[in-house]
C-alpha positions as CSV (number, residue, x, y, z in Angstrom):
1,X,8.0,15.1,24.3
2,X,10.3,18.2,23.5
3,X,14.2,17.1,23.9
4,X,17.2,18.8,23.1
5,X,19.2,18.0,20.2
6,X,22.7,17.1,20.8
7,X,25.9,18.6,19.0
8,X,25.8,16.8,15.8
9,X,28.6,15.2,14.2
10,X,30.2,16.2,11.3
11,X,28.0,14.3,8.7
12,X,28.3,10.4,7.2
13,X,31.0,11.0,10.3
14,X,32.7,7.5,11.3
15,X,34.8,8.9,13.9
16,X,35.6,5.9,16.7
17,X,31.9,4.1,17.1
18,X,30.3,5.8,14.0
19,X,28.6,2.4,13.4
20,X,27.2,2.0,16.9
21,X,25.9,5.4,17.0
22,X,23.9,4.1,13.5
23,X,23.2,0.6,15.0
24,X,19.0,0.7,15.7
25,X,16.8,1.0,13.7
26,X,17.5,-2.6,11.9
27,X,16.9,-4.0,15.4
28,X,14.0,-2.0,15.7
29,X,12.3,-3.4,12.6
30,X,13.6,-6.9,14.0
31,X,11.7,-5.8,17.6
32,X,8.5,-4.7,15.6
33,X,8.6,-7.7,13.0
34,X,8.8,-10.6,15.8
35,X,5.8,-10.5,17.1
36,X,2.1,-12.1,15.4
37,X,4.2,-12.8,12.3
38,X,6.7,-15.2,13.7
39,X,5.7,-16.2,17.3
40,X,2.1,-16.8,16.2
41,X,2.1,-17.3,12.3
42,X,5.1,-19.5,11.9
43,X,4.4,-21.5,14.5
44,X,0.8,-22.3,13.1
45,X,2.5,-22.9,10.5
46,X,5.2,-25.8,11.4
47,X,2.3,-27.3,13.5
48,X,-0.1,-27.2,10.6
49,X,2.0,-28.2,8.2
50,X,5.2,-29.1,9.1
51,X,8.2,-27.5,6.9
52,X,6.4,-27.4,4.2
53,X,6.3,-23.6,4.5
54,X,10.0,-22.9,4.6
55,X,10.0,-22.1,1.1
56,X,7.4,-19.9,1.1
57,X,8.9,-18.2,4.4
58,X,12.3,-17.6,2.0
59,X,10.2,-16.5,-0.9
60,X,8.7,-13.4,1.3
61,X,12.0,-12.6,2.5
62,X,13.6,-12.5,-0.8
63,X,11.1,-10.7,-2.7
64,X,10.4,-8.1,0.1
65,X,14.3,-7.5,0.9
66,X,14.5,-5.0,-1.8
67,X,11.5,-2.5,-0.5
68,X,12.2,-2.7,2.8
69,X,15.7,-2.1,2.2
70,X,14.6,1.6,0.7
71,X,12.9,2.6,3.5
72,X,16.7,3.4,5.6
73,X,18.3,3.5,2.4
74,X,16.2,6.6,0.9
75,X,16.8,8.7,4.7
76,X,20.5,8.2,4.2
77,X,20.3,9.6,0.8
78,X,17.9,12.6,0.7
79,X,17.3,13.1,4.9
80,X,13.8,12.9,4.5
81,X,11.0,9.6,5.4
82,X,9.9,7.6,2.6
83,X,6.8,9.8,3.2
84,X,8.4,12.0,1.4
85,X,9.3,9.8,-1.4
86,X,5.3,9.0,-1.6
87,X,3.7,12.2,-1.5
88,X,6.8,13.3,-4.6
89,X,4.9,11.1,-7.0
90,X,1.5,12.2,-6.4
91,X,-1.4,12.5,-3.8
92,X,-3.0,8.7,-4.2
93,X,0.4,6.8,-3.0
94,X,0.0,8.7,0.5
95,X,-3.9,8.2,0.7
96,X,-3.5,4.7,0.1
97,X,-0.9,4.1,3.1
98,X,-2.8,5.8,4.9
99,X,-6.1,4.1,4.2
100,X,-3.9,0.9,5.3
101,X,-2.3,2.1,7.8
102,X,-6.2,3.0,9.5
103,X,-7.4,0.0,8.7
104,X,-4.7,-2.4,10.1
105,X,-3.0,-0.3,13.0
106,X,-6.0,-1.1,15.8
107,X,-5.6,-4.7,14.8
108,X,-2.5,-4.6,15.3
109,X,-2.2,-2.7,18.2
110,X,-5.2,-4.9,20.0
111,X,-3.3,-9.1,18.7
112,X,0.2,-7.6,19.9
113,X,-1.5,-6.2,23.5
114,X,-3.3,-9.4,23.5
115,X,-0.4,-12.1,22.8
116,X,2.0,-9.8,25.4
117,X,-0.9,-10.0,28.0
118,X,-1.4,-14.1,27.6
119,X,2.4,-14.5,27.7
120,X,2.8,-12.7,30.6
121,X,-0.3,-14.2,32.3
122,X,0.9,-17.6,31.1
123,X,4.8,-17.2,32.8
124,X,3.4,-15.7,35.8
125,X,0.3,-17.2,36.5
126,X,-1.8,-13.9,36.8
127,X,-5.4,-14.4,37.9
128,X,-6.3,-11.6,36.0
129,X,-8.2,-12.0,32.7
130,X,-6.3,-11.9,29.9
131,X,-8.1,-8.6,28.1
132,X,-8.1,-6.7,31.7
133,X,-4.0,-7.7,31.3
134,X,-4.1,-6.2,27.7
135,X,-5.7,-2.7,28.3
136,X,-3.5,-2.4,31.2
137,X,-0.6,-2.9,29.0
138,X,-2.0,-0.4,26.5
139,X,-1.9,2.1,29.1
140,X,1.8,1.3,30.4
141,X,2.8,1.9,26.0
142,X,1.2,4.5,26.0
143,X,2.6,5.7,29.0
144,X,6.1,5.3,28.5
145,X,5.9,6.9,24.8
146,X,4.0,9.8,26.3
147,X,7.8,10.2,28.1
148,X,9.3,10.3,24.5
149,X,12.4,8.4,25.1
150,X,13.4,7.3,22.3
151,X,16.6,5.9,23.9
152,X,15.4,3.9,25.9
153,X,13.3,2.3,23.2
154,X,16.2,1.7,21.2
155,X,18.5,-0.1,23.7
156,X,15.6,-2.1,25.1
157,X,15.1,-3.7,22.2
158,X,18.8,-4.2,21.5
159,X,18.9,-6.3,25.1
160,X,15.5,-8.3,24.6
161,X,16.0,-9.1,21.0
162,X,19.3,-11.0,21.9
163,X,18.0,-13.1,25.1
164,X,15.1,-14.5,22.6
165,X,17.9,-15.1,20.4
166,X,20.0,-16.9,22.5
167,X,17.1,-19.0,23.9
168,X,15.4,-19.7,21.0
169,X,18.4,-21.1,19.4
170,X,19.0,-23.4,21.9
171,X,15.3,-24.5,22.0
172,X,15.3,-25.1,17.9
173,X,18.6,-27.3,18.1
174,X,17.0,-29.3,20.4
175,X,14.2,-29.7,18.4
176,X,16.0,-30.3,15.8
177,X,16.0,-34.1,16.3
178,X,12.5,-34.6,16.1
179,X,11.6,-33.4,12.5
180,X,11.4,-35.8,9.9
181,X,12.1,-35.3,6.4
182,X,11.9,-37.8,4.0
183,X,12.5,-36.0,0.6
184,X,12.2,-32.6,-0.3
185,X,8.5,-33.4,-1.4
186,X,8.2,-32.4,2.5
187,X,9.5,-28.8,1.6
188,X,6.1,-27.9,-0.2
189,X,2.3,-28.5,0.4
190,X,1.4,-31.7,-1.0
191,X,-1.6,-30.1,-2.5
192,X,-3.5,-26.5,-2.6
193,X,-7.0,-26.0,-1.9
194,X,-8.6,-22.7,-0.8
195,X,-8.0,-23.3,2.7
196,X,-4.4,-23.8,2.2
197,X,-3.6,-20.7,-0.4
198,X,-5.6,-18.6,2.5
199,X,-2.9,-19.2,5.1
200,X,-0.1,-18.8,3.1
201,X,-1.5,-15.6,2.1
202,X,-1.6,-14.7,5.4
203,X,1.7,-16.0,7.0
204,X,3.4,-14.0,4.1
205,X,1.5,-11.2,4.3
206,X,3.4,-10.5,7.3
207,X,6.6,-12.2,6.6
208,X,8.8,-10.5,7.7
209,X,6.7,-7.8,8.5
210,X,4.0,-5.4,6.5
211,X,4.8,-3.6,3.9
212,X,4.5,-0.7,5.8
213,X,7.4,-1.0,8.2
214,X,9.8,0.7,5.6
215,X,7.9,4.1,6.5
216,X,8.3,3.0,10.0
217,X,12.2,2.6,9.5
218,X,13.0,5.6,7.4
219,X,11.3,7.7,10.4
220,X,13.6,5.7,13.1
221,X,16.2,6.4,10.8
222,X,16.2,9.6,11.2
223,X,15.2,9.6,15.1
224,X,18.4,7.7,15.6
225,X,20.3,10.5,14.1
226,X,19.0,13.3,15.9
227,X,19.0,11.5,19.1
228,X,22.6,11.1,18.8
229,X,23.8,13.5,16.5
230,X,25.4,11.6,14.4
231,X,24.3,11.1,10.6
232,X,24.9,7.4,9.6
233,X,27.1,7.0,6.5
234,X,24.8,5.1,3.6
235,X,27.0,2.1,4.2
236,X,26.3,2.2,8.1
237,X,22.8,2.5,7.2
238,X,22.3,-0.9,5.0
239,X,24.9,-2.7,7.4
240,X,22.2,-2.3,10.6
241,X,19.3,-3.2,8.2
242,X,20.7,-6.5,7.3
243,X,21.4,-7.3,10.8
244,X,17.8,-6.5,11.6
245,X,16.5,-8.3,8.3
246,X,18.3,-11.7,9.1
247,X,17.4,-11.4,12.5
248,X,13.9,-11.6,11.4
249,X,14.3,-15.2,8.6
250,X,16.0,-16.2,11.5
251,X,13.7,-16.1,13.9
252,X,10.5,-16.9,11.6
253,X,12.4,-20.4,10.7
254,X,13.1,-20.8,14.3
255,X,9.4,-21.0,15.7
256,X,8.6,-22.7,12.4
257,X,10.9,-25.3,13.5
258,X,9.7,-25.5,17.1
259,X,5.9,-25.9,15.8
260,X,7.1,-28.7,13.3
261,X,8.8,-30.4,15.8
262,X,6.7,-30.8,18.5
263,X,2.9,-30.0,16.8
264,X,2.9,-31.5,13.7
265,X,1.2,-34.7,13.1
266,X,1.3,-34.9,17.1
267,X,-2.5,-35.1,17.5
268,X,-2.6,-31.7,18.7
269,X,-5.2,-29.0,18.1
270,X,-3.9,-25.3,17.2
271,X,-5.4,-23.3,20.1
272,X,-8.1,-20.5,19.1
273,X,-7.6,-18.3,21.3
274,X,-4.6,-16.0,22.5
275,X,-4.6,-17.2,26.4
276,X,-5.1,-20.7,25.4
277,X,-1.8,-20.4,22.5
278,X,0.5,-19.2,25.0
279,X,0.4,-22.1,27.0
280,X,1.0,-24.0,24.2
281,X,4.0,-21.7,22.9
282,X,5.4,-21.9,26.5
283,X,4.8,-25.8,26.8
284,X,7.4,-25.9,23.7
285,X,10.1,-24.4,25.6
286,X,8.9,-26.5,29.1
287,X,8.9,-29.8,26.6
288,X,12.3,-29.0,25.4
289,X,14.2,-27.3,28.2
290,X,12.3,-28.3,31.1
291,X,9.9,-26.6,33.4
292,X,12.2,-23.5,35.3
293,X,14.2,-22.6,32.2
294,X,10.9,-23.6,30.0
295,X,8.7,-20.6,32.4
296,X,12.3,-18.2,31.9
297,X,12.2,-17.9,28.4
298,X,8.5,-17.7,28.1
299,X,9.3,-14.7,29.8
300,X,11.7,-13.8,27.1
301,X,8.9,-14.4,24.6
302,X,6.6,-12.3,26.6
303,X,9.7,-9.3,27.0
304,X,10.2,-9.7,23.3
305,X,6.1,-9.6,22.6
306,X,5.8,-6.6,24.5
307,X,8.9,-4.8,22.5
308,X,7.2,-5.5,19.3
309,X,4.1,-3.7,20.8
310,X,5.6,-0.9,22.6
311,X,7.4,-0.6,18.7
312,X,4.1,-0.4,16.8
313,X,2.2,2.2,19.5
314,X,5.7,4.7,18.6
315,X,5.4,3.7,14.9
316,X,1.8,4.0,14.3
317,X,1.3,7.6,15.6
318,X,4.9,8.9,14.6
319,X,4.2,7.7,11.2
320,X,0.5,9.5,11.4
321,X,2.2,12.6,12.7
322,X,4.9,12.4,9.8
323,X,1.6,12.1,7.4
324,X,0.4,15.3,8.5
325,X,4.2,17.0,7.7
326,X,4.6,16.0,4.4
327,X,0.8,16.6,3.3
328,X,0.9,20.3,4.9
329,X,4.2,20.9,3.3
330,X,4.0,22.5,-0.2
331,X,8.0,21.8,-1.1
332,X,6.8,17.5,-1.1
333,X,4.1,17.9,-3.7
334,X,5.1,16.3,-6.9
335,X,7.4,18.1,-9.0
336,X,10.2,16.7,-11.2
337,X,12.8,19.5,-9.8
338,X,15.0,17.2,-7.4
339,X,14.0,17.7,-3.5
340,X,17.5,19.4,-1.9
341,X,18.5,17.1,0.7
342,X,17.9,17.5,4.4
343,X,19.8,17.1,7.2
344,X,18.4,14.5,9.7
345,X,20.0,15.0,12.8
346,X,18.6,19.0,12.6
347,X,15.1,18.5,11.2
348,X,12.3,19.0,13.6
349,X,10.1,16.3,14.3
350,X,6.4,16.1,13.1
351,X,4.6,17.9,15.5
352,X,4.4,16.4,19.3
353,X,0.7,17.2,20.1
354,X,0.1,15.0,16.7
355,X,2.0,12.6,17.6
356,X,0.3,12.0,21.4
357,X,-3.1,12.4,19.6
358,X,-2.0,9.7,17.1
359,X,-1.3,7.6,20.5
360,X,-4.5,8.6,21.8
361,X,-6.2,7.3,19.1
362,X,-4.0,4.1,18.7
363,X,-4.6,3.1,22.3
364,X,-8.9,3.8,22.2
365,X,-9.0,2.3,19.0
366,X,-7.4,-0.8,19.8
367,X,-9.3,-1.0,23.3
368,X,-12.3,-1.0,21.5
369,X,-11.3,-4.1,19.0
370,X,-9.9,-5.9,22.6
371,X,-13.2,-5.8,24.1
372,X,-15.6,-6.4,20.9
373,X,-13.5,-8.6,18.8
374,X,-11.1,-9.8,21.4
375,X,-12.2,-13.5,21.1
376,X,-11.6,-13.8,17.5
377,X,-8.0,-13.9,17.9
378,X,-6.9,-16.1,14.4
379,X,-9.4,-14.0,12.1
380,X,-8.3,-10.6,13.2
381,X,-4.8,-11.7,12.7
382,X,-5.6,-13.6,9.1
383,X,-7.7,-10.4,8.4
384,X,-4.6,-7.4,8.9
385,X,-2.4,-9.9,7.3
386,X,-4.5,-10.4,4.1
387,X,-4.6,-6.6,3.7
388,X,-1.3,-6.5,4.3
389,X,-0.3,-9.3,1.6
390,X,-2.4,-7.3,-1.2
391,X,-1.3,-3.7,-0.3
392,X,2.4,-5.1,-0.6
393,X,2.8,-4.5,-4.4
394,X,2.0,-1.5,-4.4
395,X,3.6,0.1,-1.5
396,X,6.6,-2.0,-2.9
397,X,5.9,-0.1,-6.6
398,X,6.1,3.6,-4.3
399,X,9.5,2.5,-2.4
400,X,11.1,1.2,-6.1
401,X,10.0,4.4,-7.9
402,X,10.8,6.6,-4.6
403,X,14.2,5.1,-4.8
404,X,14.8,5.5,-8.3
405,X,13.6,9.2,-8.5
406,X,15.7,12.7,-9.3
407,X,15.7,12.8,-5.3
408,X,18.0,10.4,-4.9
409,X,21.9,11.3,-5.9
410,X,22.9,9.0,-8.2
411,X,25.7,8.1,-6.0
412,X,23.7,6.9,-3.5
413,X,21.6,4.8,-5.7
414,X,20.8,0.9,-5.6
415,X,22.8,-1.6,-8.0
416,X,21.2,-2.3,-10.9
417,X,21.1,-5.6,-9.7
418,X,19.3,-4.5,-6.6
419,X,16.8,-2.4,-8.9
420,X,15.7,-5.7,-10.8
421,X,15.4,-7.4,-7.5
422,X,12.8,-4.9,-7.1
423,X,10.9,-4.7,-10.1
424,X,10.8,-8.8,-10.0
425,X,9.5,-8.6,-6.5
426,X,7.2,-6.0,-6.9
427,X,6.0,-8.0,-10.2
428,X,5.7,-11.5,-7.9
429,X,4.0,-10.0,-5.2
430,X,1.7,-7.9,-7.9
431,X,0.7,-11.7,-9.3
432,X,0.5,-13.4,-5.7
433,X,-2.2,-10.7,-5.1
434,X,-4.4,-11.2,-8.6
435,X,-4.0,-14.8,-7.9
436,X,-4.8,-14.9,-4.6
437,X,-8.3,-12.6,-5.6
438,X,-8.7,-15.0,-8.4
439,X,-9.0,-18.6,-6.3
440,X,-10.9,-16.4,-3.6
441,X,-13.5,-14.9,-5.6
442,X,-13.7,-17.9,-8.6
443,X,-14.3,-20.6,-5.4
């Protein structure tokens, strides 16, 4: 996985395509957010309960923006991960993301593997069961990250992101015509009962994506930059975030809208299983834009599937590997003396070997769940999500005071009004968990 580093730029340089050597890691977040989050949970929700979840799809966005933004925004400023940020204020911040991080990651890696494999065994008719599919898609992740190509990573994702974007745009307009709103009483549940409070915690809990994927950006962040030399001016750096982040609400609204259109009050039956939800995801597109172009974009979805997966196996163990760095590294302790910046296009990696063990352990872990907990698709998913949805606050809490800390030149700083966007998210989301652990435990 050794590569060389190229001549670096001068840095913040804009110099002809400064921006498009910076352009990345937003559609990387994109690539890893649209995956069970948006093809599977906002689907299940427009087919459950129609666009009544729109709201609540906006609300996770908007409260979230703030503490994912940090995540690119801190590299830019101090040249280190978010890690870093973590492990400044104190041991328990870093054991706690990484208590998440264990506990989600082979869920994760097993629903992505297993969504990819029914896609592509739904648009290609594969006789092949659809876990055999699944651990041999494990292997091809885990073979192409073994390679370390980070470039060819990044520009997949650039090139798969905008065919799904293209087709499902045309599928949702003509959907469009089918969805029925009679008031904006059809914007919001028309009750809450246990059940229903449980699925939105876990369609937000994911929405856009966990929590988490502002480590995950911070550390592509700064791959970007020593992969092409060129350090990203802060203003490059937000611009390729926000391109990423409304990428991701657009999407999510998107396959809301198909499962509104064409599930909701239909008579039809959410499928259980992954095989069994792809056909139904596919039969969208073949009930909107016919069969052949119906089977292409399945395709698409599948491509698109697989990038979010191939995402998570680099994320998971580069972000392990980046643990290891910044817990073995004395100058990260906590200290109020301000960190010196670093330079991210020269700093050296976490260590390889941790990095392929941290693969290693990614791809037997999430074997394991495939075979043993394979057929329990929806609670695995409604599982990582829940744990995702009550970690938020306070890995949002870490990012804002990360952020906000001596680390950070003040010239490179949020707004203040970006600041209290944070501190009113984190609060929000801090309430949405008590609540949440209130109706569960009080019913």
């Amino acid at each position: 996985m050794t590569t060389t580093e190229p001549a670096a730029s001068p840095p913040g340089s804009t110099r002809g395509n400064g921006f498009w050597r910076a352009f990345g890691p937003g559609l990387l977040f994109a690539g890893a957010a649209i995956g069970v989050s948006h093809l599977v949970q906002s689907t299940r929700a427009g087919a459950l309960y129609g666009l009544a979840c729109v709201v609540f799809i906006l609300i996770a966005n908007a409260i979230k923006y703030p503490a994912f933004r940090f995540g690119p925004e801190y590299a830019v400023a101090t040249g280190h991960s978010i890690l870093v940020g973590y492990r400044r204020q104190g041991g328990l911040g870093v054991a706690l993301f990484l208590a998440v991080t264990l506990a989600t990651m082979f869920v994760a890696g097993a629903t992505l593997t297993l969504v990819s494999a029914a896609m592509l065994q739904r648009a290609l008719g594969l006789s092949l069961e659809t876990t055999t599919i699944a651990l041999l898609l494990i292997l091809a992740c885990s073979v192409l990250l073994l390679l370390g190509r980070f470039r060819l990573l990044d520009w997949s994702i650039k090139v798969l992101v905008l065919g799904l974007a293209i087709s499902t745009l045309v599928a949702s307009a003509l959907v469009l015509p089918r969805l029925t709103l009679s008031g904006p009483g059809d914007l919001w549940p028309a009750h809450f009962s246990l059940p229903i409070v449980a699925f939105l915690v876990a369609l937000m809990g994911w929405m856009p994506a966990p929590l988490d994927t502002a480590v995950w950006q911070s550390l592509w962040t700064r791959a970007k930059a020593r992969a092409t030399g060129h350090t990203p001016t802060l203003r490059q750096s937000l611009l390729d975030f926000h391109i990423g982040y409304l990428a991701t609400i657009f999407f999510a609204l998107c396959f809301l809208i198909m499962g509104a259109g064409l599930m909701y009050d239909s008579g039809m039956t959410f499928a259980e299983g992954a095989p069994a939800f792809s056909r139904q995801l596919v039969g969208l597109y073949e009930q909107t834009l016919g069969r052949g172009i119906g089977a292409l974009v399945g395709l698409g979805a599948f491509a698109v599937v697989f990038s979010t997966t191939l995402t998570a196996f680099d994320a998971y163990p580069r972000t392990l590997a980046a643990l290891v760095g910044v817990l073995r590294n004395p100058a990260f302790r906590a200290s109020t003396t301000p960190l010196p910046p670093a330079d991210m296009r020269s700093e050296r990696e976490a260590d390889p070997r941790l990095q392929n063990l941290g693969l290693l352990l990614l791809a037997l872990g999430s074997c394991v769940v495939l075979v043993t907990l394979g057929h329990r698709f929806r609670v695995l998913i409604d599982m990582a999500t829940t744990i995702s949805f009550l970690a938020a606050p306070v890995f949002a809490f870490l990012n804002h005071r990360a952020i906000c800390s001596a680390d950070v030149p003040d010239a490179k700083r949020p707004s203040r009004v970006v600041i209290r966007w944070s501190a009113l998210g984190t609060l929000l989301m801090a309430l949405g968990a008590v609540g949440y652990l209130v109706i569960r435990f009080a019913a």
